[in-house]
C-alpha positions, 0 to 999 in steps of 0.5 A, spaced: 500 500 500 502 506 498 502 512 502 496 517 503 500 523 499 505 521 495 511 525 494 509 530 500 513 527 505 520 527 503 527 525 508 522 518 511 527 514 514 531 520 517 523 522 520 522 515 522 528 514 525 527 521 529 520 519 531 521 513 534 526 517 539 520 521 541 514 516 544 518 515 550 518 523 551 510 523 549 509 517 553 508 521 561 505 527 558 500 522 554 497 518 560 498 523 566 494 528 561 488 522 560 488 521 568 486 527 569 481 528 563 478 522 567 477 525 574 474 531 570 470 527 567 468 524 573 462 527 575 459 528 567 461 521 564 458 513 566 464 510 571 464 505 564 465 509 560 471 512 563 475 505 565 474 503 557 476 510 554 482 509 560 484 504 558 486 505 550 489 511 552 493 509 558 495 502 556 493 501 548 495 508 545 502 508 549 504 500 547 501 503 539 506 508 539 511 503 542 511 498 538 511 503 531 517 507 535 522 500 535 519 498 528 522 506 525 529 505 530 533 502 524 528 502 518 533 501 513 537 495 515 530 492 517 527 492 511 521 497 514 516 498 508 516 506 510 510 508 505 506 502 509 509 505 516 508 512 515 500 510 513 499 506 520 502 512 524 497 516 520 491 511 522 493 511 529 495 519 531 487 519 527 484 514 531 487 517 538 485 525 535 478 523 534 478 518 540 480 524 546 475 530 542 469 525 542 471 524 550 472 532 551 466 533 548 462 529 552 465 530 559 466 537 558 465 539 565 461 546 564 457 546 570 463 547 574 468 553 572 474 550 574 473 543 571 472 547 565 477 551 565 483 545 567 480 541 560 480 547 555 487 548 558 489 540 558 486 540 550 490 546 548 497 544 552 496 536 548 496 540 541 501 546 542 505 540 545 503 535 539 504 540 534 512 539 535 513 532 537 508 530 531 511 535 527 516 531 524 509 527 520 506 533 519 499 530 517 500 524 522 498 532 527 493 534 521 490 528 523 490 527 530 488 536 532 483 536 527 478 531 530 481 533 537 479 541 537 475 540 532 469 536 536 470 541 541 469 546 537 462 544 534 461 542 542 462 550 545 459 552 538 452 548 540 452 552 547 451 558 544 451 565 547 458 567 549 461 560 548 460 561 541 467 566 541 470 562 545 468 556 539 472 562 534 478 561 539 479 554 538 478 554 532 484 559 530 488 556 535 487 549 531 490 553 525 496 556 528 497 549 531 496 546 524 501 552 522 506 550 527 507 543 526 508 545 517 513 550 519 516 545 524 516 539 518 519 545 513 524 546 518 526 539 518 525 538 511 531 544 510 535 541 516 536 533 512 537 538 507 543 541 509 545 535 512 545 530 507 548 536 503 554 535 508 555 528 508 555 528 501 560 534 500 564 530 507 563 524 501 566 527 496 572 529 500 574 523 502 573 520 495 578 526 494 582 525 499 582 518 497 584 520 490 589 524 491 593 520 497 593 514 491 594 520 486 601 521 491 602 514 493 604 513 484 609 519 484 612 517 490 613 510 488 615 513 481 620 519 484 623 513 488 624 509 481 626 516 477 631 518 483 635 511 482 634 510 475 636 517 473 642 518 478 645 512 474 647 515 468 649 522 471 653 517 476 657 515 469 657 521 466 661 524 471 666 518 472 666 518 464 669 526 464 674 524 469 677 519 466 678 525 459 683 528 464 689 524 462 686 524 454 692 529 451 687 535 450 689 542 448 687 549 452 681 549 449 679 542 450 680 542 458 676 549 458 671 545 456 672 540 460 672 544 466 666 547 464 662 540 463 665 538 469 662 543 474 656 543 469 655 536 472 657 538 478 652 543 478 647 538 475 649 533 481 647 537 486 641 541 483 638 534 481 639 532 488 635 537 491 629 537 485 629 529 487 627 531 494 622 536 491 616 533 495 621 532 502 621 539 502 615 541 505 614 535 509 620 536 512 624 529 511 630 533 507 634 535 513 640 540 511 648 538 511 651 545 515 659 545 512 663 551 512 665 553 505 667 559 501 662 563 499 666 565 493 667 559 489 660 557 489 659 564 486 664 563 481 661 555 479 655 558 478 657 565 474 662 559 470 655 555 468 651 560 466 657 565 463 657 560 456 648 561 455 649 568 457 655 570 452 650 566 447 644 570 446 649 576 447 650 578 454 655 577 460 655 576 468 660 580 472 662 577 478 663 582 484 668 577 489 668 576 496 673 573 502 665 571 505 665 564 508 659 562 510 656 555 514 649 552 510 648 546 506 652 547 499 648 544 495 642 547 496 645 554 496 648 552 490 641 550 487 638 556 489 643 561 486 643 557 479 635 558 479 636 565 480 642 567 474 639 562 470 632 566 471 636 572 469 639 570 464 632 567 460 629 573 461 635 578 461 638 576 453 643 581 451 644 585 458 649 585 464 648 580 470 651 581 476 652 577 482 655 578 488 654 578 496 655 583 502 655 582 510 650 586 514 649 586 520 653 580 521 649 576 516 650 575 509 646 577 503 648 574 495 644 579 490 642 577 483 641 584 478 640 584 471 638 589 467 632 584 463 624 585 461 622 586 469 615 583 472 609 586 472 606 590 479 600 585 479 605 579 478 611 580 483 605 578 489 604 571 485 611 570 482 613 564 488 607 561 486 608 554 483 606 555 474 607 562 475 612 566 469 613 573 470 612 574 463 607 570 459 604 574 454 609 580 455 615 581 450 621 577 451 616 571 453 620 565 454 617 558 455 618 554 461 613 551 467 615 556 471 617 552 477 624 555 478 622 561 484 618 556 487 623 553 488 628 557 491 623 559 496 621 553 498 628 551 499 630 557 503 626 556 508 629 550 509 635 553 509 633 559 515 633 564 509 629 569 505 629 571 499 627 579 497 624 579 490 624 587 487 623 588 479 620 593 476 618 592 468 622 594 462 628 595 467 630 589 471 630 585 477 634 584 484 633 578 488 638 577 495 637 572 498 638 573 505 640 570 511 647 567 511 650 565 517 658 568 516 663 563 519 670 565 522 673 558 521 678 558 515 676 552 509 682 548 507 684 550 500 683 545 495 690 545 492 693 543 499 687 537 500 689 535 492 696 534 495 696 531 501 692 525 497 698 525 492 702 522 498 698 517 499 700 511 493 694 507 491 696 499 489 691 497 491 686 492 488 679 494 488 673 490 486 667 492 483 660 490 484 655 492 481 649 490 476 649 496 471 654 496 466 655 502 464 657 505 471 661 499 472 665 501 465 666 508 467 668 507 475 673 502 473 677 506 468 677 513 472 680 507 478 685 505 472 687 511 472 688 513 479 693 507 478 688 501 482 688 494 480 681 493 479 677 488 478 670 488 477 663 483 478 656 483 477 651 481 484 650 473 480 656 472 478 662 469 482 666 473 486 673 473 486 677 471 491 684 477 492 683 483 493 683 490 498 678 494 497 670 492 495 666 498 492 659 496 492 652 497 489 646 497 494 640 496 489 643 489 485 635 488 481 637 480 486 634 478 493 639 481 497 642 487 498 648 490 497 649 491 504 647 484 505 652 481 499 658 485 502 656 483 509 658 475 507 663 478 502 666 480 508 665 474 513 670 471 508 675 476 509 675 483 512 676 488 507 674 496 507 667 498 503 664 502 501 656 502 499 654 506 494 646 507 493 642 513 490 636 511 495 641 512 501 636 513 507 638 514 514 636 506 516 640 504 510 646 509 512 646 507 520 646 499 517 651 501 514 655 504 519 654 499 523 658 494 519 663 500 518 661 501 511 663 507 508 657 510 504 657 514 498 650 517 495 650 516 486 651 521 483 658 520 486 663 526 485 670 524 483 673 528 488 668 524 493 670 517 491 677 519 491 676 522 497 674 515 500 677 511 497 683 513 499 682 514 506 680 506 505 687 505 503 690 509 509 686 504 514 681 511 516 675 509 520 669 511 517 666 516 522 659 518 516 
């Protein structure tokens, strides 16, 4: 059976389930109300006409409203036909309406003022009460109010006289009453409304959140496989160059060599630091302080980016400093190469300048350049990510816009600002502010270069690893520092003799290269070296636990160099 009115009441489980709540509020109020009409009554009605009517409303109407209010606790789960429910809650509040104005109408007490005066009270507290609590079914209350006051009021009329106002009375308290309960419905109906919206907005959240954390998860898992796939081919490059050194090259030739290998020292770093892009802001990328001359990571970069400047008709004037400063190299590095790399995009033809200050017992690095410039209503969004400063402006270059971005996120890690000042069709000055000068001296190169000379290799080294191409590179660079060198891949039988093991940490085999080492050296105890492009603080403690050396890919000539001869010289490894 469907329901009486179709498509009227809306929301019907969330109003069954509110309604089966309330019988046991409506339940006392019910029965001490029907107590009292019975005593009023009591000198109007027969005594069997009172115990009858006493015990449908007091027993039978209460167990009614019970038993519809545990069938609508969970209509859903319980597979409750809501249009069948509803219709036998409208027969019920019908029957128990027409129930009390028939007995209202007949009891009336009129001969005793105060009887009186206590039953048209009790009726209108029942239905002003009722509007409310029946509100939630507004035409469960159209039936229960209307036969209830609506008998009373052809009673009252039918007593003529000054009754009749009085009839007039309850009558529009009845439609008040009626309005009530339709705003209460309306008001609920907007209340589920918004409530729904919510939990459909709360929904699509999660489902958004849900996406994006899958959506993360496959460029995490994709950033971790590119940050050993990719550092495996720079690796090689860089002890591939190495090995150019003792080719017979003319001036010209080790130029270019001193520019390709600052180039890829430059690109080492740089792509050390994109690759941990996604660590910046979560706070996992933890800085290495050393103290350096800021002079030569000036000169590195200026050297760099001189040869793309010169291309497109322009220069970088270098202004130099003494200035020694305590941070993280390569970050500082990666900063100042977004920084005239930017300049030298939007500045062809024009000067650049470069150089750093001490103020206040800090230092400064600034970048000027003479270029385009960056509109007033850009420079507020500039560090916003897939921002350019000129999109549509002259000297519009492509780009996607994340190298200042960049340089922002990672001065925050570093503890510095950044100052940017342009002003369109003149230039741009950025400082990056914030250094912390040091006063301890940094050991000159040329005097780091001759203490390894003194120290004679004949040594033979192993390789293990499970590229060919890092293998090939690695062993010519160790030829030609004069090591014997034999190399292996992870399946393949290790040799028996030799001094010192360089190993791969990812060898595409069950064990890893901490693990193969750790046998290796079970049989005969030699000094290691791990080298991984993946190397993480658990990887580096497990490490040092067996007293393996570390080196992270891409691998520096100088740093493998570095290692391997304090290898020879028998140092501990103290990383």
């Amino acid at each position: 059976m469907k329901t009486l009115f179709p498509g009227i009441t809306d929301f019907q489980a969330d109003r069954a389930r509110l309604f089966s709540r309330a019988p046991a509020k409506i339940f006392l109020g019910h029965m001490a109300a029907a107590s009292v009409l019975i005593y009023l009554a009591w000198d109007v009605l027969a005594l069997h006409w009172l115990l009858l009517w006493g015990v449908w409303e007091i027993l039978v109407t209460p167990t009614l409203l019970y038993v519809l209010g545990k069938q609508a606790q969970d209509p859903l789960n319980t597979g409750l036909d809501l249009d069948e429910w509803q219709n036998r809650l409208h027969t019920l509040f019908a029957a128990v309406g027409l129930s009390w104005g028939t007995f209202v109408c007949l009891g009336l007490d009129i001969q005793n003022p105060a009887h009186f005066s206590m039953q048209m009270a009790i009726v209108a507290g029942a239905a002003a009460s009722a509007a409310r609590s029946l509100g939630i079914f507004k035409f469960s209350y159209f039936f229960y109010v209307v036969p209830f006051t609506g008998l009373l009021a052809i009673r009252i009329f039918m007593m003529g006289g000054d009754f009749v106002l009085l009839g007039v009375l309850v009558v529009v308290f009845t439609v008040m009453m009626c309005g009530l309960a339709n705003d209460t419905s309306d008001e609920l109906s907007e209340y589920l409304a918004t409530k729904l919206e919510n939990l459909d907005l709360a929904e699509k959240y999660r489902a958004a959140a849900k996406k994006a954390d899958i959506a993360n998860a496959a460029k995490t898992q994709f950033l971790a496989q590119a940050n050993h796939d990719l550092r495996q081919p720079i690796h090689a490059i860089g002890l591939l160059t190495e090995c150019l050194r003792d080719q017979e090259l003319d001036a010209d030739g080790q130029d270019v060599l001193d520019t390709i290998d600052l180039s890829i020292d430059n690109l080492s770093n740089l792509f050390k630091s994109l690759l941990n892009v996604t660590s910046l802001d979560s706070g996992r990328l933890k800085p290495d302080l050393t103290v350096f001359s800021l002079d030569e990571v000036l000169r590195q970069t200026a050297r760099q980016a001189l040869p793309e400047a010169e291309r497109h008709g322009g220069s970088i004037n270098l202004v130099g400093t003494s200035i020694c400063v305590e941070t993280d190299k390569a970050l500082l590095s990666s900063i100042l190469q977004n920084l005239v790399f930017n300049a030298v995009k939007y500045a062809p033809g024009a000067k650049i300048l470069l150089g750093a200050r001490v103020r206040n017992g800090t230092a400064s690095v600034h970048v000027l350049d003479q270029g385009i410039g960056v509109p007033d209503h850009l420079q507020e969004d500039i560090f916003q990510e897939f921002v350019r400063g000129n999109p549509q402006g002259p000297g519009r270059t492509d780009g996607l816009g994340l190298g200042l971005p960049i340089v922002s996120r990672t001065a925050r890690l570093l503890d510095l600002s950044v100052d940017f000042r342009s002003t369109e069709g003149v230039g741009t000055h950025v400082a990056i502010d914030g250094l912390h000068v040091s006063s301890r001296p940094v050991q000159a190169q040329a005097e780091i270069n001759s203490r390894r000379e003194c120290i004679k290799p004949n040594k033979t080294v192993l390789i293990i690893d499970d590229n060919p191409q890092v293998t090939k590179a690695m062993k010519n660079l160790l030829l030609n520092w004069g090591y014997d060198v034999k190399t292996s891949t992870p399946m393949s039988d290790i040799p028996r003799r030799f001094d010192m093991l360089l190993m791969d940490y990812h060898l595409n085999i069950s064990k890893n290269g901490i693990d193969l080492a750790k046998e290796i050296n079970q049989r005969s105890s030699v000094p290691t070296a791990i080298i991984s492009g993946t190397i993480t603080a658990q990887i580096g403690e497990l490490a040092k636990q067996q007293g393996f050396w570390t080196l992270h890919k891409p691998v520096s000539p100088m740093q493998l160099r570095s290692v391997l001869l304090a290898m020879t010289a028998g140092y501990a490894n103290a990383s």
